[in-house]
C-alpha positions in Angstrom: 0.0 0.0 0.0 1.0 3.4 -0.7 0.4 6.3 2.8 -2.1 8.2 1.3 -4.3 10.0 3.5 -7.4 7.7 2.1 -5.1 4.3 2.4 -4.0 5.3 6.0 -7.7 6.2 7.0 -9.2 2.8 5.3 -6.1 1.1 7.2 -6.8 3.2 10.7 -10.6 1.7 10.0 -9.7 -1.8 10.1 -7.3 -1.9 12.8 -9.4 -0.2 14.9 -12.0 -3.2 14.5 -9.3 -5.6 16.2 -9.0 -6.5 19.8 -6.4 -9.4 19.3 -2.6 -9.1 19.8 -1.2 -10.3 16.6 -3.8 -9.7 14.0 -2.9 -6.4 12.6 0.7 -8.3 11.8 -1.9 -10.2 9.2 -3.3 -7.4 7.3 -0.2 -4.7 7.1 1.6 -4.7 3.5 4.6 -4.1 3.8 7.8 -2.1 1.8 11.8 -1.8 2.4 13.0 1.8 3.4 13.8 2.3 0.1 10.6 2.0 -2.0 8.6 3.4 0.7 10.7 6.7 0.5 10.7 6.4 -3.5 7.1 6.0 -4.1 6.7 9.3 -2.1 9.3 11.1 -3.7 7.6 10.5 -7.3 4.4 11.4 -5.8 5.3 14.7 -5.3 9.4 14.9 -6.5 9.4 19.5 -6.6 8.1 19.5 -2.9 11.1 20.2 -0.6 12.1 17.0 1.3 15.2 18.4 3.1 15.8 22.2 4.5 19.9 22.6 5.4 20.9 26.1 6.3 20.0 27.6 3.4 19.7 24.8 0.9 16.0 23.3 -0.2 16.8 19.9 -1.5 13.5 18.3 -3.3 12.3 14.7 -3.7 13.1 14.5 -6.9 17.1 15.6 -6.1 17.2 13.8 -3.3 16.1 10.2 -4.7 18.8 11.1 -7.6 21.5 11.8 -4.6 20.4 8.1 -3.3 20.6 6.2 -6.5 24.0 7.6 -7.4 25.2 7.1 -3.8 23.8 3.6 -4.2 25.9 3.0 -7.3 29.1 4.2 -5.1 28.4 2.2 -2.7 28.3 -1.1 -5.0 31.7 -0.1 -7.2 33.2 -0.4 -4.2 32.0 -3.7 -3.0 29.2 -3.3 -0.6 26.6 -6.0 -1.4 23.4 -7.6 -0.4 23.5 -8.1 3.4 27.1 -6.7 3.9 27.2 -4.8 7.8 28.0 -1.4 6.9 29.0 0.6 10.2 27.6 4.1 10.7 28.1 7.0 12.8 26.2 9.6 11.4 24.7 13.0 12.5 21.7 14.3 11.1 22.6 15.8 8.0 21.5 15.0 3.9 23.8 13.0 3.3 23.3 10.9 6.2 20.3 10.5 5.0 21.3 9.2 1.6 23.4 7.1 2.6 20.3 5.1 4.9 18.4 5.3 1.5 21.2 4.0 -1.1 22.7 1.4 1.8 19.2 0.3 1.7 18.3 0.3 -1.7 21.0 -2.4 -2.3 20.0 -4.5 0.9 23.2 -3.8 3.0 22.6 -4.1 6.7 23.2 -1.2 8.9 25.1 -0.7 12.1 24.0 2.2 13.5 27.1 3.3 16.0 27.4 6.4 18.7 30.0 8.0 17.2 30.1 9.8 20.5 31.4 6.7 21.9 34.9 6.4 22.9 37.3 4.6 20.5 37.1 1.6 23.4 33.2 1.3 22.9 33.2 1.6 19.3 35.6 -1.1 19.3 33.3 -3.3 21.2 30.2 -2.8 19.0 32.5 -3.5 15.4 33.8 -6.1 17.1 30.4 -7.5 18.3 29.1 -7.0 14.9 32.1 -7.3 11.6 32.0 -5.0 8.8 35.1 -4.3 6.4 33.0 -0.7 5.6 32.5 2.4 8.4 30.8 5.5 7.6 30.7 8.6 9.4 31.0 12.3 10.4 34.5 13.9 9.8 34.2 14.3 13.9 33.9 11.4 14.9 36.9 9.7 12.4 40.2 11.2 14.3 43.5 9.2 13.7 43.2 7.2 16.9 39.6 5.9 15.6 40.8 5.2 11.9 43.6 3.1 13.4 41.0 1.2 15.7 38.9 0.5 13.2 41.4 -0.4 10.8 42.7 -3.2 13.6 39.2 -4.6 14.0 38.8 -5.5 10.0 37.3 -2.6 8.4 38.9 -1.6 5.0 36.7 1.3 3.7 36.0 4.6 5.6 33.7 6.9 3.9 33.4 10.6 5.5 31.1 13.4 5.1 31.3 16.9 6.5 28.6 18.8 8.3 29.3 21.6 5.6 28.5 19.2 3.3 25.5 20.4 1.3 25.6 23.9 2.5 25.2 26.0 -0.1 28.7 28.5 -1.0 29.0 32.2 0.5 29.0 33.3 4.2 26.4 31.4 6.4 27.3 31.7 10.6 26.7 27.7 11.3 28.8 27.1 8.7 32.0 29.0 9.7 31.1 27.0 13.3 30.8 23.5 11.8 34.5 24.2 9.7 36.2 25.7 12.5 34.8 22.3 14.8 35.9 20.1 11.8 39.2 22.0 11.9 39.9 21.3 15.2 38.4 17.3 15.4 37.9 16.6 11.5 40.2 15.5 9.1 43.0 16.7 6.9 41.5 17.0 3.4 45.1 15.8 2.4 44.6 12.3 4.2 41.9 11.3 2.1 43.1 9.0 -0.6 40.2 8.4 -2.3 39.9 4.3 -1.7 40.6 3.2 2.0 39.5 7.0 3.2 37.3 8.6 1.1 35.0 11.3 1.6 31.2 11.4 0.5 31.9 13.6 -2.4 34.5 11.3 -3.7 32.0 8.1 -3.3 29.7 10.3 -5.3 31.8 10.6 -8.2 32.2 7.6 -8.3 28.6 6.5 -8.5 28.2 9.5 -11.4 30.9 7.5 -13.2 29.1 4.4 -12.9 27.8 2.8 -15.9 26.0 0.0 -13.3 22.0 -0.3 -13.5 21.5 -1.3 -9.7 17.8 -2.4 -9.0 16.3 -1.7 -5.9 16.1 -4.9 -3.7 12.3 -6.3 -3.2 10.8 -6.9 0.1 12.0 -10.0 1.9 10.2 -11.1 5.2 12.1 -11.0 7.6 15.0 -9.5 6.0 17.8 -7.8 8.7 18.1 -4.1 7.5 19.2 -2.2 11.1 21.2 -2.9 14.4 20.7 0.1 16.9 21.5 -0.2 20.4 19.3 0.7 23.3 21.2 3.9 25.3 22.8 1.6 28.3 21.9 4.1 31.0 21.1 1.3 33.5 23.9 -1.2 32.1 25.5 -2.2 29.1 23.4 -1.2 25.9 22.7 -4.2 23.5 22.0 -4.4 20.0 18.0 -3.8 18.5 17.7 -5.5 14.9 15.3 -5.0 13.0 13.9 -6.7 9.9 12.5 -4.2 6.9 8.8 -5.9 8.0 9.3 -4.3 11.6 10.8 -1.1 10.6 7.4 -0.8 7.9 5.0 -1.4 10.9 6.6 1.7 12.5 5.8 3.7 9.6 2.0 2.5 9.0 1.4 2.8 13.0 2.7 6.1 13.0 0.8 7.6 9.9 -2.7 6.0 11.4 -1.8 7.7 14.5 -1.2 10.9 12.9 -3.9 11.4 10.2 -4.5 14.9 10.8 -2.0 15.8 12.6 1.0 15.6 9.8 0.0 17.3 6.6 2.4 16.9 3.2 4.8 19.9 2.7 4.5 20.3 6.9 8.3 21.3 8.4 10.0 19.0 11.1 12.7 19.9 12.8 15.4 16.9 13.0 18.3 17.7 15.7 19.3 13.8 17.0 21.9 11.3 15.5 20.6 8.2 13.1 21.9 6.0 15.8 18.9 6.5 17.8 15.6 4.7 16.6 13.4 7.0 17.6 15.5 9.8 15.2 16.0 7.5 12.3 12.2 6.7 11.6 10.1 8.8 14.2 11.9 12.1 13.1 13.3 11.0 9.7 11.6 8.4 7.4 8.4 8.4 9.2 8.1 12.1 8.4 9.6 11.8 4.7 7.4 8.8 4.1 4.2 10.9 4.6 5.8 14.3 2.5 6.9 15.6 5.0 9.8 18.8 5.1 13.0 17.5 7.4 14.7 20.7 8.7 18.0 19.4 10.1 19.9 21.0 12.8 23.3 17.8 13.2 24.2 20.0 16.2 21.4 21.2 17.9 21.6 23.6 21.1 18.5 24.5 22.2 19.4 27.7 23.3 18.9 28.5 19.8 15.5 27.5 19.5 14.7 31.0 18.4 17.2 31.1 15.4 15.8 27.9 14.2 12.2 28.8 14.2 13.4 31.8 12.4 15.2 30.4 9.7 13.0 27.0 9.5 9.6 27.9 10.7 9.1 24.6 11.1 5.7 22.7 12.5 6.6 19.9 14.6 9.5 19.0 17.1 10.0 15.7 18.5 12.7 16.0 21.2 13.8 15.3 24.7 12.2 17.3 28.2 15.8 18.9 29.2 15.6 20.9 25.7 12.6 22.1 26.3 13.0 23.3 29.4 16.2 25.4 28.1 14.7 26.7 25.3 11.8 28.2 27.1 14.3 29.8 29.7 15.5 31.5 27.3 12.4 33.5 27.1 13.3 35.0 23.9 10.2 36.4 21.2 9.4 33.2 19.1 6.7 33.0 16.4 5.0 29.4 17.7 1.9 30.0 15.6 3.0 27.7 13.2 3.6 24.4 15.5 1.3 22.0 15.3 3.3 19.0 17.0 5.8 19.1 19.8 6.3 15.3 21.7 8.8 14.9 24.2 10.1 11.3 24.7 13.0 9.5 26.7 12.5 11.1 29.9 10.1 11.9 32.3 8.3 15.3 31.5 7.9 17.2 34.8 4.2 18.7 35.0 5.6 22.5 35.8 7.6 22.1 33.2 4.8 21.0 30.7 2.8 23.5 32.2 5.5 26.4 31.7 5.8 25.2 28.3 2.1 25.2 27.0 2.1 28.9 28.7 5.2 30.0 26.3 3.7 28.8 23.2 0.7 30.2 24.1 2.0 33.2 24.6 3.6 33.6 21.5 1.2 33.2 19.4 0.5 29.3 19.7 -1.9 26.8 20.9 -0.1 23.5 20.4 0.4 21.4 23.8 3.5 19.8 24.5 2.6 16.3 25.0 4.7 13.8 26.1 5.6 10.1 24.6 6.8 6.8 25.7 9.2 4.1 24.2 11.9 2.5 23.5 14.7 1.2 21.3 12.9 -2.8 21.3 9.9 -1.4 20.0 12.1 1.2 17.4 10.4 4.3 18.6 7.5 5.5 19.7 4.5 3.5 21.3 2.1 6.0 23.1 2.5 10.0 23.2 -0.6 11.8 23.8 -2.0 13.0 20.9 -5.7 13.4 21.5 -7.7 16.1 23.1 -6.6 16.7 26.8 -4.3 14.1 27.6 -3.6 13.7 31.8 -0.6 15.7 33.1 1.7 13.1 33.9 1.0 10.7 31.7 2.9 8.8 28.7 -0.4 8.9 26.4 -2.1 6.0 25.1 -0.7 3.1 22.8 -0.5 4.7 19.2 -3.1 3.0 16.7 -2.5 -0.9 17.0 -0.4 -1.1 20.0 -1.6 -3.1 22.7 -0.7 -3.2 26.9 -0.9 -5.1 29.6 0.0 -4.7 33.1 0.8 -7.8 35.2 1.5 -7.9 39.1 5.4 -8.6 39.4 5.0 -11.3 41.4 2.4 -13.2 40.4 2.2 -12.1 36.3 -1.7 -11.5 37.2 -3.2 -8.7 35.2 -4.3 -6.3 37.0 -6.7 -3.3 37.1 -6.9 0.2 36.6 -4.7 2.2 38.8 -3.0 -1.0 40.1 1.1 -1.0 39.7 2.6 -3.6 37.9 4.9 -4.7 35.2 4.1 -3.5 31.7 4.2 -5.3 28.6 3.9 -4.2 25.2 2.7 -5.3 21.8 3.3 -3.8 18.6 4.1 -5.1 14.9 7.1 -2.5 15.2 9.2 -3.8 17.6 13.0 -5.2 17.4 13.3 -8.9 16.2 15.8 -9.3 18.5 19.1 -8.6 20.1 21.6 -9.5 18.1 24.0 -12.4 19.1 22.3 -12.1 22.6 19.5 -14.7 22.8 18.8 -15.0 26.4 18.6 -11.6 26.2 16.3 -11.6 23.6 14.0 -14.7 25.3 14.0 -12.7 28.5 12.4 -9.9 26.7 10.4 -10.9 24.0 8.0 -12.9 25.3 5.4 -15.4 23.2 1.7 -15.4 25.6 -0.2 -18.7 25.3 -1.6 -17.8 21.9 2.0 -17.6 20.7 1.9 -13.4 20.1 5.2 -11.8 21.5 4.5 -8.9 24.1 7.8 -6.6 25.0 8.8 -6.8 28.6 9.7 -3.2 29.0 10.9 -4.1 32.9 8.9 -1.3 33.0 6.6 -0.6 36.7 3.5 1.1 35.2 -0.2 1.9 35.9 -3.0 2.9 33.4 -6.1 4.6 34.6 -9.5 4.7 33.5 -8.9 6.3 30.4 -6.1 4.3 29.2 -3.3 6.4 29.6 -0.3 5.2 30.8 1.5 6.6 33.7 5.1 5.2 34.3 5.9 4.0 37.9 9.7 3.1 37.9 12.1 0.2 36.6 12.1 -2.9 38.1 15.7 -3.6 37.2 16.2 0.0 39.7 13.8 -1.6 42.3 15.8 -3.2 45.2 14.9 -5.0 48.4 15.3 -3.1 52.0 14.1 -3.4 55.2 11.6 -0.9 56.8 12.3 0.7 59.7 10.6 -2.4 61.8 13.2 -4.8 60.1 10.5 -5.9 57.4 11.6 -6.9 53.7 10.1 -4.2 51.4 11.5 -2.7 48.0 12.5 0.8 47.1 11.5 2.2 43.9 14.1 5.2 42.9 11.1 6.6 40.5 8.8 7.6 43.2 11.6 9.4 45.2 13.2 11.3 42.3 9.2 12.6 41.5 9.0 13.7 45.3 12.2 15.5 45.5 11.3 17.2 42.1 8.0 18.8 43.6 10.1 20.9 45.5 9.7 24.5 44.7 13.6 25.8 43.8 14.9 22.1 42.9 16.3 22.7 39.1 16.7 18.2 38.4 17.3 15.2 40.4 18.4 11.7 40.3 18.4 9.0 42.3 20.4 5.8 42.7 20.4 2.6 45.7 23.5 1.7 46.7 24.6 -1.2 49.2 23.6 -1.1 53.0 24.7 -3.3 55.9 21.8 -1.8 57.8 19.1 -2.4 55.4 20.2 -3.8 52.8 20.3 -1.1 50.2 19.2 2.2 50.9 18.6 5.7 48.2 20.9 8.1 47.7 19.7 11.6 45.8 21.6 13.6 43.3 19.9 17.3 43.2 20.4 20.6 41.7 19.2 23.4 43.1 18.5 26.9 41.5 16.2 29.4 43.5 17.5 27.2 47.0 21.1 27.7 48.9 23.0 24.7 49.3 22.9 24.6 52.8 21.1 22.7 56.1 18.3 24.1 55.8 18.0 23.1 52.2 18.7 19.2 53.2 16.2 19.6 55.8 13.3 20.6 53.5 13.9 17.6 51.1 14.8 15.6 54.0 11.4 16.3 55.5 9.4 16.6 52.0 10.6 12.7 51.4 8.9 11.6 54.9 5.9 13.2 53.9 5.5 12.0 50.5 7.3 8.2 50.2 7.5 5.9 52.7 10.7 6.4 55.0 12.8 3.6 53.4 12.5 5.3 50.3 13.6 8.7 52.0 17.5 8.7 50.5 20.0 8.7 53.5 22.4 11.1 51.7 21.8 13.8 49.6 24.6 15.5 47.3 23.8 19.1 45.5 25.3 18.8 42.1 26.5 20.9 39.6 24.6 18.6 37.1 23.2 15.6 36.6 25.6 13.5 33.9 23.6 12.3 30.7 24.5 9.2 28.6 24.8 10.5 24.7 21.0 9.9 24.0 20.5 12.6 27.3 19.2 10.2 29.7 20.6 10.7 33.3 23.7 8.2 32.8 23.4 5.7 36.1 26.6 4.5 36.0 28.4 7.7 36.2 26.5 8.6 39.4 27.5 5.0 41.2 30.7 6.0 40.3 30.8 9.4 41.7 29.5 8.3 44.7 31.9 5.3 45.1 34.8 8.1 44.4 33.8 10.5 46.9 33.1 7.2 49.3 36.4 6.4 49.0 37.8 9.7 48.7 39.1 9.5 45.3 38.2 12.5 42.8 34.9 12.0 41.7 34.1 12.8 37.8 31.9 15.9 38.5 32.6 18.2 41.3 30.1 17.9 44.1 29.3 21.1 45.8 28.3 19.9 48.8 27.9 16.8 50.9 25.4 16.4 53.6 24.6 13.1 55.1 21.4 12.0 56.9 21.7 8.7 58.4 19.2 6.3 58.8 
């Protein structure tokens, strides 16, 4: 099926009509990245599919860019099913190179190329590939020789200025003097082992090959992306071209009326993330949509963007909205239609503050939040009917199903009851790569042999359906109460507790070890209309007792300058336990801790 509006609706009508997990898997029809991207682009090849500081690329030039890149890609030996490795910003030619590696049924690795050399060594080791592309940044000599050591033979580049158009643009003097500092020579490419995306498109012009777009294979392995690791080690999400499809038909049911053709999205995250490479990239272009791409976003320049994009929509994360509406800076919002916030909790002042801003200035869009993850390759609830619940996630997008079950017993449970959540959706991950048990623990076949996600999740839906997340079990650890009684401690519940705290800017919190009881909480909190004093511990101190039970009431509290954040921006876990296990043992902790204050237990 093509998404049109009237295919989409029909579609919407008929899924709507099920009420069993698994048959909407039965009725989708399904396409490879490729075609579904090309039968839009000759629908409509003069609208403007890509917006890049100052350069309107259409349809029609971009599915040209993609069958030349395509032919490069083949001269110089990638094939059918070949691993290509890819670190790659959001930029155009990112974005051809997803379409052309596609086209010609390569598989690919999608890579933090924020990762140290040690990680990416991990995740090319885990998965071969004799082929890396990537950002100039993110291809230093030290990374080159890596990869080199681990098997791959062919490095293909491309600059953020690449695509730019010529003369005197201000984020394109910033993105050469970056590359200058952390990019490479232009005399170290040699045009076969290095080769930048300029010289693989010359060579693909020079092609005399016809290359045939590959057909759609069930099951077929087109992308690896791994989850962001902020609770342990990330693994790898593949994904089969019928999974990644069943993404983009939920999606555009969800969003009839919402998304309109020739509509302006503004695109700031990497390709490595799921929820960027089809929520925010070939969902949007697969529906006509205008990307507006911003490879290296600060939202402290939310304002210049609107102005030089005026775009509609914005998916992003709840820590960039908060700084670009502290800004407080005149901004045109009349235009925004869709702003979703995802991979973090949404704080209700903040939401609040938010709707107020846009409103404000001319708008009446809502931010709404959405929930997630990289198993079920995006989204899978935001809230995008009329007056969605502060606080909660949304409901499942059109064809997703939940369930809650109690933890201990796997007994569904009611409305406003707290349990394990688990998910199904057509679009989910077919596994984790070379990780089965990880995958079995996960993915998990009911008695009619339909596999739910096990997001691990604690979660509670009310009587509406919404979906209000509780905490993580994997973060929820046995204590003892103050009467010696076994109970469990769910870091969620405190971190919301401390954070309704008039003056507290963000918080974290982590369990550690306890000989006393077991484990106990320990909060990470930055303050900005509070001192960092006594009297400041005290208040949280005393909130906590009044709002969680006192064995969730952390028994030390450390103001922060900030909270650290993996490269996805999620609070990174690890790096707390470890500042707390330097300054425990009085080593030098990785971010300076303003003040200490203990309260014991």
């Amino acid at each position: 099926m093509k998404l049109t509006k009237e295919e989409l609706i029909n579609l919407r009508e008929k899924v709507l009509k099920i009420d069993k997990p698994g048959e909407i898997e039965k009725i989708l029809e399904y396409e490879t990245l490729y075609n579904r991207f090309k039968s839009i682009a000759e629908k409509k090849p003069d609208s403007v599919a890509i917006l890049y500081f100052g350069n309107a690329i259409t349809y029609r030039q971009l599915l040209s860019l993609v069958d030349i890149a395509a032919k490069g890609f083949q001269e110089i030996g990638i094939g059918y099913n070949d691993v290509v490795a890819m670190s790659l910003l959001s930029t155009p030619y990112a974005i051809v190179s997803l379409y052309a590696l596609d086209k010609i049924g390569a598989i690919m690795h999608m890579i933090n190329g924020a990762s140290n050399a040690n990680e990416i060594r991990r995740e090319i080791s885990h998965i071969e590939s004799k082929y890396y592309i990537a950002n100039d940044l993110f291809c230093n000599k030290k990374t080159r020789d890596m990869l080199r050591e681990c098997g791959v033979e062919r490095i293909i580049t491309t600059s953020l200025t690449d695509a730019i158009p010529m003369g005197f643009n201000g984020d394109k003097l910033k993105f050469e003097l970056i590359e200058k500092l952390k990019g490479i020579n232009k005399k170290e490419f040699d045009g076969r082992e290095l080769m930048n995306f300029e010289q693989l498109l010359k060579i693909g012009r020079n092609s005399s090959r016809v290359v045939e777009a590959c057909e759609f294979v069930p099951n077929k392995m087109a992308t690896i992306a791994y989850t962001s690791g902020s609770t342990g080690t990330c693994k790898a999400c593949a994904a089969s071209w019928e999974r990644i499809d069943a993404m983009i038909q939920i999606m555009g049911m969800t969003e009839i009326g919402r998304f309109a053709e020739d509509d302006i999205m503004l695109t700031t995250f990497p390709l490595w993330i799921y929820y960027c490479l089809l929520n925010m990239i070939h969902e949007p272009l697969s529906l006509g949509v205008t990307l507006a791409l911003d490879p290296l976003f600060n939202p402290k320049d939310i304002a210049k963007r609107n102005e030089l994009y005026k775009f509609n929509h914005w998916l992003t994360i709840p820590p960039y909205i908060k700084t670009a509406i502290e800004q407080d800076k005149p901004i045109d919002c009349s235009k925004w239609k869709i702003i979703v916030t995802g991979g973090d909790a949404l704080q209700g002042d903040i939401k609040i503050k938010a709707d107020d801003y846009i409103h404000k200035n001319g708008g009446t869009a809502h931010v709404e939040q959405g929930y997630g993850a990289s198993e079920l390759l995006g989204s899978f609830s935001y809230g995008y009917y009329d007056n969605p619940t502060i606080g909660s996630v949304g409901i499942p997008c059109v064809g997703n199903m939940i369930k809650i079950l109690d933890v201990e017993t796997g007994v569904p449970l009611k409305a406003n009851e707290t349990g394990v959540g688990y998910l199904y959706s057509a679009a989910r991950m077919d596994g984790y790569y070379g990780n089965e048990a990880a995958t079995n623990h996960n993915l998990v076949k009911d008695e009619n042999g339909v596999t739910w996600y096990n997001t691990e999740d604690l979660l509670h839906i009310n009587e509406k359906g919404e979906i209000f997340l509780d905490g993580r079990i994997r973060r929820v650890v046995l204590t003892l109460d103050s009467k010696g009684n076994p109970t469990k401690i769910i870091p969620e519940r405190t971190k919301r507790c401390i954070a309704e705290i008039p003056g507290i800017n963000k918080c974290e919190v982590i369990t550690v070890p306890s000989e006393s009881v077991v484990n106990t909480a320990i909060a990470f909190v930055v303050v900005k209309d509070l001192p960092e004093n006594k009297k400041t511990e005290e208040i949280i101190f005393e909130h906590c007792l009044r709002g969680v039970p006192e064995y969730m009431v952390p028994s030390k509290i450390y103001f922060v300058e900030s909270i650290p954040e993996t490269s996805t921006k999620k609070p990174d876990l690890q790096a707390l336990e470890k500042m707390y296990y330097d300054i425990k043992n009085n080593t030098k902790p990785k971010a300076r801790i303003k003040n200490i204050f203990n309260k014991k237990k």
